[in-house]
Backbone as CSV, one residue per row, in Angstrom:
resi,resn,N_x,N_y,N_z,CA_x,CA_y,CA_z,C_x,C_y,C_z
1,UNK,144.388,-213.154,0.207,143.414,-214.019,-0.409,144.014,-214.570,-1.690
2,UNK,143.366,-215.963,-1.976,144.418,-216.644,-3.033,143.177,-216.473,-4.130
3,UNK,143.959,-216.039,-5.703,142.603,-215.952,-6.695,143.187,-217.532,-7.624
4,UNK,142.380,-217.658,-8.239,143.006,-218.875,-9.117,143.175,-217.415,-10.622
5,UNK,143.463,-218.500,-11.917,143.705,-217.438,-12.811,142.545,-216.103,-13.322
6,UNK,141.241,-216.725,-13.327,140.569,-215.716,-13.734,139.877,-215.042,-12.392
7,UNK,140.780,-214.642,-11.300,140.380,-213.988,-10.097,139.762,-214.307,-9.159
8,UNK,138.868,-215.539,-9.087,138.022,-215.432,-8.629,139.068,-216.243,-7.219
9,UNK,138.541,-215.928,-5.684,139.279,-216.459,-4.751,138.979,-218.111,-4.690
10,UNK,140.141,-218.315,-4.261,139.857,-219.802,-3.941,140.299,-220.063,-2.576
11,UNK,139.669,-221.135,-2.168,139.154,-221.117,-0.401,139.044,-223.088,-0.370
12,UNK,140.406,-223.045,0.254,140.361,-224.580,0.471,140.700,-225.081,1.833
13,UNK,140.270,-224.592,2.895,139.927,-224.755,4.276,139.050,-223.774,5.133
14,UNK,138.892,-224.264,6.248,138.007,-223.671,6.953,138.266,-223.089,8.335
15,UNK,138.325,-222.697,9.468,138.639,-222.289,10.168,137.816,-221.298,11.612
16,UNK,136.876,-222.309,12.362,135.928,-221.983,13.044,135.795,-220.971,14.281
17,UNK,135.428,-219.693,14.124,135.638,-219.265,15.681,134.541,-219.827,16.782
18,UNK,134.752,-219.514,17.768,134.016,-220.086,19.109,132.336,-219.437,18.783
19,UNK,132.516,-218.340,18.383,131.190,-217.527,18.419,130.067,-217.878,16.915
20,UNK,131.155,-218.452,15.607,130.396,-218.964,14.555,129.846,-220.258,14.977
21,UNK,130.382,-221.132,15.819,130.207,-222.320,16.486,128.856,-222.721,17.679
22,UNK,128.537,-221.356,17.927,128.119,-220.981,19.245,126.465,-220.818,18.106
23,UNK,127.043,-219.386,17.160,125.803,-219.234,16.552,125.179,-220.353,15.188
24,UNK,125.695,-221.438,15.343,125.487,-222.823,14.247,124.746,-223.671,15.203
25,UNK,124.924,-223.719,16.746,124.450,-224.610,17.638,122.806,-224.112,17.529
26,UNK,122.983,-222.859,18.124,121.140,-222.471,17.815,120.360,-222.033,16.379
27,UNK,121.162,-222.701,15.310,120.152,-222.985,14.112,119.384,-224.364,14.587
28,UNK,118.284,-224.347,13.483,117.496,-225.357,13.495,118.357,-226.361,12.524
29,UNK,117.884,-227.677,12.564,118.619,-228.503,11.826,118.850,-228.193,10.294
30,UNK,117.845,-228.204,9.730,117.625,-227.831,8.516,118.047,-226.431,7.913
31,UNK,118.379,-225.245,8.777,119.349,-224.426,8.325,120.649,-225.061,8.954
32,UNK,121.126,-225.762,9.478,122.467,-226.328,9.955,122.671,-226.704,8.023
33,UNK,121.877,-227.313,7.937,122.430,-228.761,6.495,122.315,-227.813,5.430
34,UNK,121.536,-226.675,5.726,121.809,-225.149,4.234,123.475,-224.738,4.505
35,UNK,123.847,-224.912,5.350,124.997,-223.582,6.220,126.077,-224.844,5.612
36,UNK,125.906,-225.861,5.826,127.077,-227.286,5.730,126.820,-226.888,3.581
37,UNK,125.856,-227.027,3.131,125.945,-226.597,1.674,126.490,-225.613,0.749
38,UNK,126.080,-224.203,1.397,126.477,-223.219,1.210,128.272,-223.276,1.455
39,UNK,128.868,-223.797,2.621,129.987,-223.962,2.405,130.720,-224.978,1.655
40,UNK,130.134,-225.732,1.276,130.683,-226.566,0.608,130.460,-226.128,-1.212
41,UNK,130.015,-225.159,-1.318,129.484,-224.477,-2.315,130.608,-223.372,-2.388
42,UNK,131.236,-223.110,-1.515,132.163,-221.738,-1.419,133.809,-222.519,-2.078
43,UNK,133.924,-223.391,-1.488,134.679,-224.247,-2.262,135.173,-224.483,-3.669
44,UNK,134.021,-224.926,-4.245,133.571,-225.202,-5.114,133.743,-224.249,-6.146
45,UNK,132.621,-222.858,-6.394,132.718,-221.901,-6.686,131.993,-221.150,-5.608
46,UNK,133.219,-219.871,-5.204,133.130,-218.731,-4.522,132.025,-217.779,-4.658
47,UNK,132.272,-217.414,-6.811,131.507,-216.597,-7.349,130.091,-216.775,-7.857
48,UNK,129.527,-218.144,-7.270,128.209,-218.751,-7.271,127.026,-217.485,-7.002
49,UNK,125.863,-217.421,-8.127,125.012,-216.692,-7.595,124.213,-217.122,-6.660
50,UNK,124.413,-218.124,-6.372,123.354,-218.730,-4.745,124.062,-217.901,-3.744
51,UNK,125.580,-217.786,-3.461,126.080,-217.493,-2.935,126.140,-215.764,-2.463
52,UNK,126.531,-215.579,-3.483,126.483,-213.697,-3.550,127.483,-213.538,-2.552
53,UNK,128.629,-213.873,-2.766,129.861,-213.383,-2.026,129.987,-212.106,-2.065
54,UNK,130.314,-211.022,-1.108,130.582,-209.653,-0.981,131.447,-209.346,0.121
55,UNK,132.159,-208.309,-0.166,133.046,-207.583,1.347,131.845,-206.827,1.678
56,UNK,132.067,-206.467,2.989,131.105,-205.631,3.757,132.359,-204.271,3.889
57,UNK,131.554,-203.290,3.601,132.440,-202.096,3.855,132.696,-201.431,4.802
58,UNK,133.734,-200.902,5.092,134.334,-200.339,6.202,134.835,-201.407,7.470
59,UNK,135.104,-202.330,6.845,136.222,-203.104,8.078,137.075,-203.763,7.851
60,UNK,138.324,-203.375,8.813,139.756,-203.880,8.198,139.870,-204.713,9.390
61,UNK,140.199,-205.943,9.335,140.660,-206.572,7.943,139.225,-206.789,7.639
62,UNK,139.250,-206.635,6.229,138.116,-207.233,5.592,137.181,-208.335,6.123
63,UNK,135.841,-208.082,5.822,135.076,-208.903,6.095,134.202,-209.264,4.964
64,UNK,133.542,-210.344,4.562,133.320,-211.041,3.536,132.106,-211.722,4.057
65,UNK,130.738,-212.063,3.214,129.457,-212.357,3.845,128.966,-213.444,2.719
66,UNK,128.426,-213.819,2.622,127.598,-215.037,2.036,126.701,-215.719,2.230
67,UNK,125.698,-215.651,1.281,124.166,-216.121,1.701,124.315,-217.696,1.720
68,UNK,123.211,-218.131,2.961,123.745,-219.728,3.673,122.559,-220.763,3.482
69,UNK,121.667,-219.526,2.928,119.860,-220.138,2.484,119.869,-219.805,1.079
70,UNK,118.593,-220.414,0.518,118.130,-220.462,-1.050,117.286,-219.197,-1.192
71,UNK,116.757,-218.842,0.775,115.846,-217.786,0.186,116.169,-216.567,0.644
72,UNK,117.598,-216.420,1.330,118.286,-215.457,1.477,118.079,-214.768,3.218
73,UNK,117.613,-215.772,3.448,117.043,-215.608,5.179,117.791,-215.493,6.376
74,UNK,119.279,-216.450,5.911,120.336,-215.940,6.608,121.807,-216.407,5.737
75,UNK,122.765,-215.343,6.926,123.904,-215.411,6.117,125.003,-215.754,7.017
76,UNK,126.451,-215.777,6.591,127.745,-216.259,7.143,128.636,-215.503,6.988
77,UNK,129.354,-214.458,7.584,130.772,-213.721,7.688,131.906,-214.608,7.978
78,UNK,132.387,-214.030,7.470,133.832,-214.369,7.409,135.491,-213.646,6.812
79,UNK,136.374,-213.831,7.681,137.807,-213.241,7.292,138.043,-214.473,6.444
80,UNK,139.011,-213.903,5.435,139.591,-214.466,4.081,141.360,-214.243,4.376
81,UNK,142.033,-215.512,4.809,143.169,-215.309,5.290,143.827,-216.218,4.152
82,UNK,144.330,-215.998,3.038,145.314,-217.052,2.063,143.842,-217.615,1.539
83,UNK,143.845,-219.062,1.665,142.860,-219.722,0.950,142.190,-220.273,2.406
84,UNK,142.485,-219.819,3.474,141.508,-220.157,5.005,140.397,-219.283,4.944
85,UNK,138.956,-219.640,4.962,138.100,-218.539,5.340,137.601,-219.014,7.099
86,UNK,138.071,-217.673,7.563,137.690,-217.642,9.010,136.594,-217.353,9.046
87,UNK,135.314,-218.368,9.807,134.401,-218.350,9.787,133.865,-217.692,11.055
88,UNK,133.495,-216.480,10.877,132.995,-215.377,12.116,131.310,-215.744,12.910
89,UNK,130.125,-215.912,11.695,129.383,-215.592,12.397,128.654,-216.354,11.101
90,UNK,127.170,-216.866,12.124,126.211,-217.329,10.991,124.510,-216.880,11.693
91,UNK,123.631,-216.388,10.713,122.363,-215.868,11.814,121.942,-215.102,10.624
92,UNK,120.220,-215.239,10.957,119.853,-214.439,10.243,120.256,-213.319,9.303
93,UNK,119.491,-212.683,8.473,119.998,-211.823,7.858,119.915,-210.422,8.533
94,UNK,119.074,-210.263,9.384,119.044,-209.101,10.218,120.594,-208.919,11.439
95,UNK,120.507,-209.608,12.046,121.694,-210.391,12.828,122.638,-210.084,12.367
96,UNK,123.447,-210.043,11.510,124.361,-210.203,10.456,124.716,-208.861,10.308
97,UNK,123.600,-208.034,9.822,123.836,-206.976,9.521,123.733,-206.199,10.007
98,UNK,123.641,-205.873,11.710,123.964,-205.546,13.054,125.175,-205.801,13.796
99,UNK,125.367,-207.120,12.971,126.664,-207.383,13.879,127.331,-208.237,13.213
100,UNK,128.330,-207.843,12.350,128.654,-209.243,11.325,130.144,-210.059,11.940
């Protein structure tokens, strides 16, 4: 993972799996255009409190989560490869945290 100087990662591409793709098709529109924000927000700044970037513990390689709503309703996993975040999975917050 790439930090800029004061640590924080920086993330300047994207990188879709079949199954984050799969679970973006059955959002509703309007969480589609939160999920298109939120990443474009990760960009931007990583360490955003809208965001609440975190590793999830106990999985190698690391896994990394981020809230994709304002009201925290659902979220987005992802591997952190250089400055690529591999985008795993997007779904509720229950969802997520069953199966990230």
């Amino acid at each position: 993972m790439h930090h800029d100087r004061k640590g924080v990662p920086v993330i300047e591409n994207y990188q879709y799996t079949n199954r984050f793709e799969h679970d973006l098709k059955k959002l509703s529109p309007e969480i589609r255009e939160d999920v298109k924000k939120a990443l474009k927000d990760l960009k931007i700044n990583p360490r955003s409190n809208r965001l609440r970037l975190n590793r999830l513990a106990d999985y190698h390689p690391p896994i990394y989560a981020i809230h994709a709503t304002s009201n925290h309703s659902h979220k987005i996993t992802m591997n952190i490869n250089g400055a690529t975040a591999v985008l795993r999975r997007v779904g509720t917050h229950k969802e997520i945290d069953r199966n990230p």
